[in-house]
N, C-alpha and C positions, 0 to 999 in steps of 0.2 A: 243629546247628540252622541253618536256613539262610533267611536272612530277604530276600527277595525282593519281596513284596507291601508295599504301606502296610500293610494291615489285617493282616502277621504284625508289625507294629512297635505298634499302636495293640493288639493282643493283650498283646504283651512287656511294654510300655509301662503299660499297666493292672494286667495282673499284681503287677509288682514295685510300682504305686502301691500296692495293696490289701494288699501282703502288710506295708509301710512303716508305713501305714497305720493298720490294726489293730497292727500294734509298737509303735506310738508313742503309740495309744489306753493300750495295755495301763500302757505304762508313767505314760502321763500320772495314769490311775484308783489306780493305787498312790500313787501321791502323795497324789494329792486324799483317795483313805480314811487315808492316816497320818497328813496334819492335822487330818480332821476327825472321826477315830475317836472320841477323847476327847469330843469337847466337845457336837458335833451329833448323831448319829445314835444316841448311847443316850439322849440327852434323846428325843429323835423316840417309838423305842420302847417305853420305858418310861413 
């Protein structure tokens, strides 16, 4: 990969923000549903 242009850096550079990104989403949502499994969300639908 040969990164020559600004815009192949601001591509790269995006990339790996988005992929970090949604990773860190994912992980943040497992949390947040293992705290609030119990208490919140079967109150909600039930």
């Amino acid at each position: 990969m040969n990164l020559t242009n600004p815009l192949d850096y601001v591509i790269a550079v995006s990339g790996i923000l988005t992929i970090f990104v949604s990773f860190a989403w994912n992980i943040y949502e497992v949390f947040l549903h293992k705290s609030n499994d119990s208490s919140d969300e079967d109150s909600a639908i039930r």
